[in-house]
Structures are given as C-alpha cells and as structure tokens.
C-alpha positions in Angstrom: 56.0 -10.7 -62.7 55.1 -13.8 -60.4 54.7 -17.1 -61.8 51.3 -17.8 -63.5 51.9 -21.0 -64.8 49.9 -22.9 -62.3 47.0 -20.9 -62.9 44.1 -22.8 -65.5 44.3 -20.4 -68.9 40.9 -19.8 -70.0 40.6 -19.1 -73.7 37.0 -18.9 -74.1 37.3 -15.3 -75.6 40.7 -14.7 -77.0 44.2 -17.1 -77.3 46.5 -16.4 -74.8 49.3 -13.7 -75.2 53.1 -13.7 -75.0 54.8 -12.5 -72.3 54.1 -11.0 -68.9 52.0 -7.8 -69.9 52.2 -4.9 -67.5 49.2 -4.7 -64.5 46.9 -1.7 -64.7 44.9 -2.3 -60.8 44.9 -5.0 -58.6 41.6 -5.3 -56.7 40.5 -7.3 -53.8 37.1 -8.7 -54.2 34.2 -9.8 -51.3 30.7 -10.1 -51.9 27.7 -11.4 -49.7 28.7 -10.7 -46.7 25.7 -10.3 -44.6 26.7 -9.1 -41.3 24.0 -9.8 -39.1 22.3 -8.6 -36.1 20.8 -11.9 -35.3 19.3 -10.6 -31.9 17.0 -8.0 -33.6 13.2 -9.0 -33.6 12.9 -8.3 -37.0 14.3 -11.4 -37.9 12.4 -14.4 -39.4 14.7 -17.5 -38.4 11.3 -19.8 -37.9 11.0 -20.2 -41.4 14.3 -22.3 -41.4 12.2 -24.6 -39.7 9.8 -24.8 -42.8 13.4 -25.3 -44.8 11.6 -29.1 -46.0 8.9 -27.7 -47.3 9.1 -26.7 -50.8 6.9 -23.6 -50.5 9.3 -22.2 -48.3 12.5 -22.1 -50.5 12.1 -18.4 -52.4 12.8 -17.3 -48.1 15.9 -19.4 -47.7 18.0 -19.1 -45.1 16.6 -17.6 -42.3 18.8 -19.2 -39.8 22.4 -20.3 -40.2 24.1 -21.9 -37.0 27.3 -19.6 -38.5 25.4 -16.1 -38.8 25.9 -15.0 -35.0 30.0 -15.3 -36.2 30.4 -13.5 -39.0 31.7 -10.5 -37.8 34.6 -12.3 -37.0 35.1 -13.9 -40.4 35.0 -10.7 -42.2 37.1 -9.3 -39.2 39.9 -12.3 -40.0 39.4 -11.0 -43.6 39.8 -7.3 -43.1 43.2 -8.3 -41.3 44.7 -10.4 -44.0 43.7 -7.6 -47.1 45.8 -4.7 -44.2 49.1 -7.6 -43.8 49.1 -8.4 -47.5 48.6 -5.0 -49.2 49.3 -3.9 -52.6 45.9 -3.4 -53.6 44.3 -0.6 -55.7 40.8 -1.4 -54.1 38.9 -3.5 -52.7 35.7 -3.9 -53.4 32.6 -5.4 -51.6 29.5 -6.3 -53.8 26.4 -5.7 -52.2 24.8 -7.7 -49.3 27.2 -6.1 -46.6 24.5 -6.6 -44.4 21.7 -9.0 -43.8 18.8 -6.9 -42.5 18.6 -3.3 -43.6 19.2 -1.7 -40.1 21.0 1.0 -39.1 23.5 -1.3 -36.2 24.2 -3.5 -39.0 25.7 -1.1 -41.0 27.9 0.8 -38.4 29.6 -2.9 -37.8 30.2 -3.4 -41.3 31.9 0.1 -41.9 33.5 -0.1 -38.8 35.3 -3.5 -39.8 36.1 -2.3 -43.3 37.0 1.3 -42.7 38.3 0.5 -38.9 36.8 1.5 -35.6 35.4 -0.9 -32.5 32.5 -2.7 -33.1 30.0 -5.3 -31.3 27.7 -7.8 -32.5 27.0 -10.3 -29.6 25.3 -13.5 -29.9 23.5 -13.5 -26.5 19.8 -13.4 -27.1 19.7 -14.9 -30.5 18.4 -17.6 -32.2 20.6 -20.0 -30.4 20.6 -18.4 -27.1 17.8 -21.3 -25.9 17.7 -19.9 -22.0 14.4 -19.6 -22.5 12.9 -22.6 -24.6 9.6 -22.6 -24.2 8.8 -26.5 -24.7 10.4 -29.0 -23.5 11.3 -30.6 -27.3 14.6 -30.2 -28.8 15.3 -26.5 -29.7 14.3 -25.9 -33.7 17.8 -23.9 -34.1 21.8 -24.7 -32.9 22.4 -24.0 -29.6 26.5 -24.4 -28.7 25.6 -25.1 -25.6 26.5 -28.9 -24.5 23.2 -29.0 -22.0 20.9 -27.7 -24.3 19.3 -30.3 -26.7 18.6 -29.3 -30.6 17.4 -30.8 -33.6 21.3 -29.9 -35.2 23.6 -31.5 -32.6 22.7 -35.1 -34.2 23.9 -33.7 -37.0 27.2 -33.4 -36.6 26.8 -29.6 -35.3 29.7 -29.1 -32.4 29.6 -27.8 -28.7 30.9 -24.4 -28.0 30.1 -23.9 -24.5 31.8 -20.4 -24.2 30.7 -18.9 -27.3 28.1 -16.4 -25.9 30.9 -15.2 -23.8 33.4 -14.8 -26.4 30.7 -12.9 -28.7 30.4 -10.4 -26.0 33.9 -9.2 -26.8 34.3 -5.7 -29.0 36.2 -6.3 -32.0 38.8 -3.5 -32.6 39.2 -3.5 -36.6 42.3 -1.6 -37.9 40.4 -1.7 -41.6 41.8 -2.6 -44.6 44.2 -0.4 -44.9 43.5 0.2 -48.7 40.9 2.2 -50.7 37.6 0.4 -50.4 34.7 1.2 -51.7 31.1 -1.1 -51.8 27.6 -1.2 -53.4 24.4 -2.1 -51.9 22.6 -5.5 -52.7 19.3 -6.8 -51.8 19.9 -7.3 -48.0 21.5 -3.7 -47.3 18.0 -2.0 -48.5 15.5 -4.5 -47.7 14.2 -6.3 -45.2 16.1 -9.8 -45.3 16.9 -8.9 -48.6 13.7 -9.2 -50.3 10.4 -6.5 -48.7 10.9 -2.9 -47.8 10.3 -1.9 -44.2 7.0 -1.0 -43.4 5.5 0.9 -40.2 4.9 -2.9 -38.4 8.2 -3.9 -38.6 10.1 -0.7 -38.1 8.2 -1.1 -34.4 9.3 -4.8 -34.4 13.2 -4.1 -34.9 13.3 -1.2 -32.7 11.1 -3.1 -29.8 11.9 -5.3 -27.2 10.0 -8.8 -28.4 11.6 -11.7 -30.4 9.6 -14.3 -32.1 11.2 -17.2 -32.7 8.1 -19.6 -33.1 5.8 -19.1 -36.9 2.0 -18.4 -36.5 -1.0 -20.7 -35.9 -1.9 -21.9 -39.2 0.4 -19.9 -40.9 0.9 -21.8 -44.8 0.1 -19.1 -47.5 0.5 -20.4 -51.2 3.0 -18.1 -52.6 5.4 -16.8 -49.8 7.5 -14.7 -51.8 4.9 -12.5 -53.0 3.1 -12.3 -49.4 6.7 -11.3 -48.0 6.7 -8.5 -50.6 4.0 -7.3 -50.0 3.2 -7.8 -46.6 6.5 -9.1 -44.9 4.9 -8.3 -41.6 2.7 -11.4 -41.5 5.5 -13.4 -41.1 6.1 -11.9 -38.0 6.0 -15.3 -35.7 4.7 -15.7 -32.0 6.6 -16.8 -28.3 7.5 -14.4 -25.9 11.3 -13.5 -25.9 12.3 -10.6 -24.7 15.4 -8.7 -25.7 17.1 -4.9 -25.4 15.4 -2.6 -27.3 18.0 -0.7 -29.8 16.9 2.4 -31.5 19.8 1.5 -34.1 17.9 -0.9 -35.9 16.3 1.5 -37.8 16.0 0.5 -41.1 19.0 1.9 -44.2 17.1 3.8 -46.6 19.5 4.6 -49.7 20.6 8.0 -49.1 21.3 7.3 -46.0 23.2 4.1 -47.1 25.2 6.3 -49.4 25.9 9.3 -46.7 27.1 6.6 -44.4 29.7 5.6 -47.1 30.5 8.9 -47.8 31.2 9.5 -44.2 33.2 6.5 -43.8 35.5 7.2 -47.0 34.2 4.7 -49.3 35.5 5.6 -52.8 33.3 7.1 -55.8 30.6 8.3 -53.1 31.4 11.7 -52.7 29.6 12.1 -56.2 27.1 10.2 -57.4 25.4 10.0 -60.2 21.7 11.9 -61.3 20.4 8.2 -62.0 18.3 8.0 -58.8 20.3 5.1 -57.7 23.2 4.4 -56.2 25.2 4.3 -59.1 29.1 6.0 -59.4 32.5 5.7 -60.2 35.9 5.1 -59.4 38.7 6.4 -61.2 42.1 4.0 -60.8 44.6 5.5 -63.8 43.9 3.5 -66.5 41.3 1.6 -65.5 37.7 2.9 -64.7 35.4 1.1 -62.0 31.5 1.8 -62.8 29.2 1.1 -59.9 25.6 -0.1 -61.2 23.0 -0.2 -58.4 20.9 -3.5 -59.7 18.3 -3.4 -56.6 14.6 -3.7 -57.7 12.5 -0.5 -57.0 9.7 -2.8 -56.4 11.0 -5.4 -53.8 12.4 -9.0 -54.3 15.8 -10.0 -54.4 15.9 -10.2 -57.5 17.6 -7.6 -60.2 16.7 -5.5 -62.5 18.6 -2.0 -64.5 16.7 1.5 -65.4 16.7 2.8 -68.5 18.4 6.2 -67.2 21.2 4.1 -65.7 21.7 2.2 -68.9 22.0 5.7 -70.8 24.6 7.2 -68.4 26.5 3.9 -68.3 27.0 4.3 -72.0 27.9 8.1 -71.5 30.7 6.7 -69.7 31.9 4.0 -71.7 31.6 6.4 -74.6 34.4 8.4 -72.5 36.3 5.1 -71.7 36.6 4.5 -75.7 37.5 7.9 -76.6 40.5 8.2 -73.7 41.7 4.4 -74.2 40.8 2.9 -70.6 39.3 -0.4 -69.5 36.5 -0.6 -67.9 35.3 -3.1 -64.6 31.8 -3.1 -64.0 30.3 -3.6 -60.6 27.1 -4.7 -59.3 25.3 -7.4 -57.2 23.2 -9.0 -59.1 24.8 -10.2 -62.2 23.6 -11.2 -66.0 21.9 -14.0 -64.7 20.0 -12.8 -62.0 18.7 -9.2 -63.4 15.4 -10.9 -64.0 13.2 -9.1 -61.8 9.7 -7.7 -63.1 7.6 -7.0 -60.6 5.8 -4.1 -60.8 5.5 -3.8 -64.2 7.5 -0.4 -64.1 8.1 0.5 -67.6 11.1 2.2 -67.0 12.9 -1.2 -65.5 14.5 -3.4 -67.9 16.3 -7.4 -67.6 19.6 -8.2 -68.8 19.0 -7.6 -72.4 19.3 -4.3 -72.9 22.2 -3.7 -70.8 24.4 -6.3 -72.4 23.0 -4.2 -76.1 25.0 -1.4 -74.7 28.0 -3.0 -72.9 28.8 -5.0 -75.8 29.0 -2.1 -77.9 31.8 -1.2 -75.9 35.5 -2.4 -76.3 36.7 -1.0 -73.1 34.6 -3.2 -70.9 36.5 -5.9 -70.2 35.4 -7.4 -66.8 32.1 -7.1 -64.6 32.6 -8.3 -61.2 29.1 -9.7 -59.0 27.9 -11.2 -56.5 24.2 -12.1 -54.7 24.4 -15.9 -56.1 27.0 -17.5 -52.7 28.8 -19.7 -56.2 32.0 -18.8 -57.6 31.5 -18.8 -60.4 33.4 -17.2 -64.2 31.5 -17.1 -67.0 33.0 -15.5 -70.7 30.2 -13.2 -72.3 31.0 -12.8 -76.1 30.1 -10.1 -77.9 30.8 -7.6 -81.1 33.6 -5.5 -79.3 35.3 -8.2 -78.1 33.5 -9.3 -75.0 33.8 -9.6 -71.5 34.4 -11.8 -68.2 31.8 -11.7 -65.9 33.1 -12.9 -62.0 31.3 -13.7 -59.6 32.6 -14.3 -56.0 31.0 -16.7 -53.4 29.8 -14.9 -49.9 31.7 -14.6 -46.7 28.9 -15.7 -45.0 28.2 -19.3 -46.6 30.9 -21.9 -47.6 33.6 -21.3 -48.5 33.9 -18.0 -46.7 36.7 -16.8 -49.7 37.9 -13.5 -51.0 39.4 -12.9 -54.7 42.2 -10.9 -55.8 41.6 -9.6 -59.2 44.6 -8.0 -61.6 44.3 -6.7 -65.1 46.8 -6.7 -67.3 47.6 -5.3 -70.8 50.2 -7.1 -73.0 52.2 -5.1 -75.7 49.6 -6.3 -78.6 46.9 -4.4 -76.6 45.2 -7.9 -75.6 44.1 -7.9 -72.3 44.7 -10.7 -69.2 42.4 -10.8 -66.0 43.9 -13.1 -63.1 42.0 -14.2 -60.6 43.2 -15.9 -57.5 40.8 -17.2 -54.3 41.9 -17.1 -50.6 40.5 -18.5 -47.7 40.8 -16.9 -44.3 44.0 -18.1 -42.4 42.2 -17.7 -38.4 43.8 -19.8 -35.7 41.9 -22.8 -35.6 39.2 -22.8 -32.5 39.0 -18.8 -33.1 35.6 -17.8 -33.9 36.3 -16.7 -37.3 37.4 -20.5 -37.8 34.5 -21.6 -35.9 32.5 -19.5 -38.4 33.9 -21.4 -41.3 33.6 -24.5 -39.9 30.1 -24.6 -39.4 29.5 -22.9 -42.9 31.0 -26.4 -44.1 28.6 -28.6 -42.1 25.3 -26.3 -42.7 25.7 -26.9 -46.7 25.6 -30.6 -48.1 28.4 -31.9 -50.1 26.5 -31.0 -53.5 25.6 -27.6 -52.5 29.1 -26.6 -50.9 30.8 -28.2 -54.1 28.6 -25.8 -56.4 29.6 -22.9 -54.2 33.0 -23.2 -54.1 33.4 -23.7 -58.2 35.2 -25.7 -60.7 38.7 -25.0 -61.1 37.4 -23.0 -64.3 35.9 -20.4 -61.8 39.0 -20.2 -59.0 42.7 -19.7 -59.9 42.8 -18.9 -64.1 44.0 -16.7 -66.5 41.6 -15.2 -68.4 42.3 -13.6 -71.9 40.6 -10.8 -74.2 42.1 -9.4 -78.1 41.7 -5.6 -77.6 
C-alpha cells in the first residue's frame, strides 16, 4: 500500500483505523466539463457583457475567453487517465456538455470513449473579423490586432489559435470503464430552459448574435430564460455554417448515445423515467441518480419513484454486505429546485431520510457547483462523505482519484487525491488552463480550488 501519510486525515465521522485496509475500487472522478460548441447561434455570450449588473448573475457565464479550448483540456485529461491506469471507472458527473446539442455530444464521447473529433474556434465569440463598431470588442479576441475590452486585463495574444483549433483531435479514450450522468447543461439549453421551436431554428441556422436587444432589461432573468429562453436571442448580423448536428439531446437520446458508445450501467436502466442506473464493481455498488429538474432551472431536485427504487437497492446492498457510492450532479446542497410545483418532486430532505437509513452508503460523489469541495454528512447508520469535484472547464481544470478501502474492523477509508493536467506549456490545453486562472479573481479561484480539507485527505467511517 502507498504512503498516505501526507495526506490531511479527516475524522469528522469516525477515528481513523490501523493499518493499511485492503482497496475495494479505485475511481477516477471529472465533473463540469462543458464542452462547447461556442460557434453555434444558440449561444447567449452577450449576457457576459451584463456580467456587472446584478440582475444578470442567475445566467452566469455566457462567455469564458477559455471555452473555445476545452476540448483540449479534457483531451490532455483523457490522455493522462489511459498513461496512468489502474482504475475501476471513471466517472464524469453531469455537465459533459454546455449546450444540449447533438455536435456537442459526439465530441465529448468521442474524447472519452476514443474516436476523432473537431470543435474549432473560428466563428466564435472571439473570432472579431467581423466587428461591427469600431469600439473595443465586448469578448477576447487572441488576436494581437484586434482591440478588446480583456487584453487590458492581463488576457494574452495568441495569434495562431484559430488555426490551431482547426486541427482534429484523435482521442485514444481512456482506456478504462467509463461511464457518465447528465447534468443541467447536457439536457438544457445553457444548462437552465428546454429547447423550444425558436431556438431549435436558431442552433441549426446560419445567424449568430453576438450583440443583446434594444432595450432588453427584464426584472427577473432566470424565470424569463425558463420560460421563454428565446427572448434572449440577441441582434448583429454574423453569419456562420449551418450544422444540422446542433440539434438539441433529448434524454433518450442522451442515454442511447451512451449506450452506443459503451458507457457502463446504460444498457439497463431503470423504470424511474430518468436517467437513473447502476454499476456493479465487486464489492462496491455505483447508483446513478438523475437530479435534473423536470421543470427547467439548473437547479436540482429527486422524484419520489427514484427515492423508492434507490432504497430498493440499498436494501440489496445491506442484505449482500457491499458499499455503496452514489452519483449525481447536483448534490445535497443544490437539490433545491421547486419550480413547478410538481408534487411528485422532492429537495434534499427526503433523500437523505432514506440514505441515512442505509449503512452501506458510504460516499456520494457530485458535481454542478465548479468548488472542490468535501463535506461529512452524519447520520443514524453511520453517515457518509459527500465529494464534490471542481469542473474542467473553470479553474482549476482538476480531476480526482477516488479509492475505498475496508480495514479488518470493517471501518471504512475513502482517499481522495486531485491532479492537474500535465500539457506542454504553450499547448492549447495549457493555454486553456491558463486563462481559466486569469478569468476568475483571486477570491473566486481560491473557493474553487478548496481548502486542504477538500483536496488530498483520508477520510474515515465505523462500519
């Protein structure tokens, strides 16, 4: 057994055990992260431009000056999970994509699973070849002769980046059982209002609005963007490729797609409605909870069916002696979604009533928040550790290897262990992280990235 002295020892739950236990799984762990067909006009990056604005802040962020290079981060990722091995799966939770469209999907399977993909940068946000006033352009451009409003901010010059974006990337996958869960932003357009006829003709069209309407300042944007996301559709004149493949992800489709690819546990699914499953790994059972709100927002909420056939199954982890990780995007915190007033929808409560009723849940692993962050959730049976891993997409762009172990006293040990990306510096899955360092301020990239409480620890439960 490797040396985990170094590690922080978290006792929150339980003292910690003698001895080196024995590991049950070792699972790789990625969350948020948002690949993104930033070309596609159904894209709202002119509310980043509103980003002072109060109002504006449920929408946030529309426009990163990273997003055009995140293929290459998780790309950078993908290879290091294939060199490194010795995983039992790895497990992405929930906003694999940023849009909801068909294009964006194939690139994310294609990097995970393998294959040759493209996502170029040409025509997006930053592409300014076509500025329509002669101000500085509202977004960052890499381009040394264009002027910006982000450049005086410390933003860099990257004068062949459009070229290099052209490039395919050839992804040999991770070369381990994968499997993933869709958040907000997989099902949803950006993350948050369900396609409607309007915008399914935007993303498939041949217009990009870059510009937000005349007069344009409702009162409560997140509900208006629910409701009615295709008022936000802005004005100016770009014109792009139209691409069929930016047809909107409906679920089953989300779930065929994952089927097709080889994604574990979705073969079978469960009769919740939802894309909910499971993934057996010896002793250790993986349940898959689909958290997205029927009703829109990116916001979480549970149904009542899935909280009775999760407890079917931990009933059946109790009785044969395994542990149980749960998996989800949203977490405890953020399952506090009620629009709609759907009776059959419940919070947090109610879920925790049944999970800590179970002694074979031991961990739940999450997403949908861009922190790292650990949090111990006591309760009757013993409790559990809830993780939840930063994106790939924002600061700081890292990955978490998970391993559960059980000790001869039957206690149990979670270690958890962060990694950033290792690219050659100047590649544009550096480039990627680089900028995701400038875009958040010291105080925001600080909460992201965690205490050392939520990075590299031992974490302990009696069993």
């Amino acid at each position: 057994m490797s040396d985990r002295t170094h590690l922080v020892a978290r006792t929150d739950l339980a003292p910690a055990p003698t001895g080196d236990g024995h590991v049950l799984v070792r699972l790789g762990h990625v969350s948020d992260l948002h690949v993104m067909d930033a070309v596609s006009p159904m894209r709202f990056e002119w509310i980043e431009t509103m980003a002072h604005d109060p109002r504006w802040r449920p929408l946030l962020h529309m426009h990163r000056p990273q997003e055009t290079l995140v293929p290459w981060a998780v790309a950078q990722h993908v290879d290091e999970v294939r060199a490194e091995g010795g995983l039992d799966l790895f497990v992405c939770t929930g906003d694999n994509i940023d849009n909801a469209q068909c294009n964006e999907l194939d690139v994310y399977l294609g990097l995970v699973a393998g294959g040759a993909v493209s996502m170029p940068a040409r025509g997006s946000a930053q592409d300014a070849h076509d500025a329509p006033t002669p101000g500085p352009w509202p977004y960052w451009s890499p381009l040394a002769a264009v002027e910006d409003t982000w450049k005086p901010r410390g933003y860099p010059v990257i004068d062949d980046l459009f070229d290099r974006t052209d490039a395919p990337i050839v992804s040999a996958g991770v070369g381990v059982p994968w499997t993933s869960m869709p958040g907000n932003h997989d099902l949803l357009c950006q993350g948050t209002a369900f396609m409607n006829e309007e915008l399914h003709r935007a993303a498939v069209g041949d217009r990009k609005a870059l510009f937000p309407p005349d007069g344009f300042e409702p009162d409560d944007v997140l509900t208006l963007f629910v409701e009615e996301p295709d008022a936000f559709l802005g004005i100016g004149e770009r014109r792009v490729p139209p691409d069929p493949s930016r047809v909107a992800v409906d679920l089953d489709g989300w779930i065929a797609a994952h089927a097709r690819a080889g994604a574990a546990g979705w073969d079978a699914v469960a009769p919740t409605g939802r894309a909910d499953t499971v993934v057996h790994l010896g002793e250790v059972l993986l349940v898959v909870l689909d958290t997205n709100h029927p009703a829109g927002d990116y916001q979480g909420s549970i149904g009542r069916a899935q909280i009775a056939w999760l407890d079917d199954r931990l009933t059946e982890a109790d009785r044969d002696g395994r542990l149980v990780v749960l998996a989800s995007h949203h977490g405890v915190d953020t399952l506090v979604n009620e629009r709609g007033d759907d009776p059959d929808r419940v919070l947090a409560a109610p879920l925790l009533d049944v999970v800590h009723r179970h002694p074979s849940v031991v961990l739940w692993l999450t997403g949908h928040r861009h922190i790292h962050r650990i949090t111990p959730r006591p309760g009757a049976a013993g409790g559990f550790w809830e993780i939840t891993t930063a994106s790939i997409i924002d600061w700081p762009s890292e990955r978490r290897r998970v391993e559960v172990l059980r000790h001869d006293d039957g206690s149990v040990e979670i270690v958890s262990t962060l990694h950033a990306h290792q690219a050659e510096p100047g590649s544009l899955a550096w480039w990627h992280r680089e900028l995701a360092q400038r875009f958040g301020a010291s105080q925001v990239r600080h909460a992201m990235s965690g205490t050392e409480l939520d990075r590299d620890v031992r974490l302990f439960l009696a069993r």
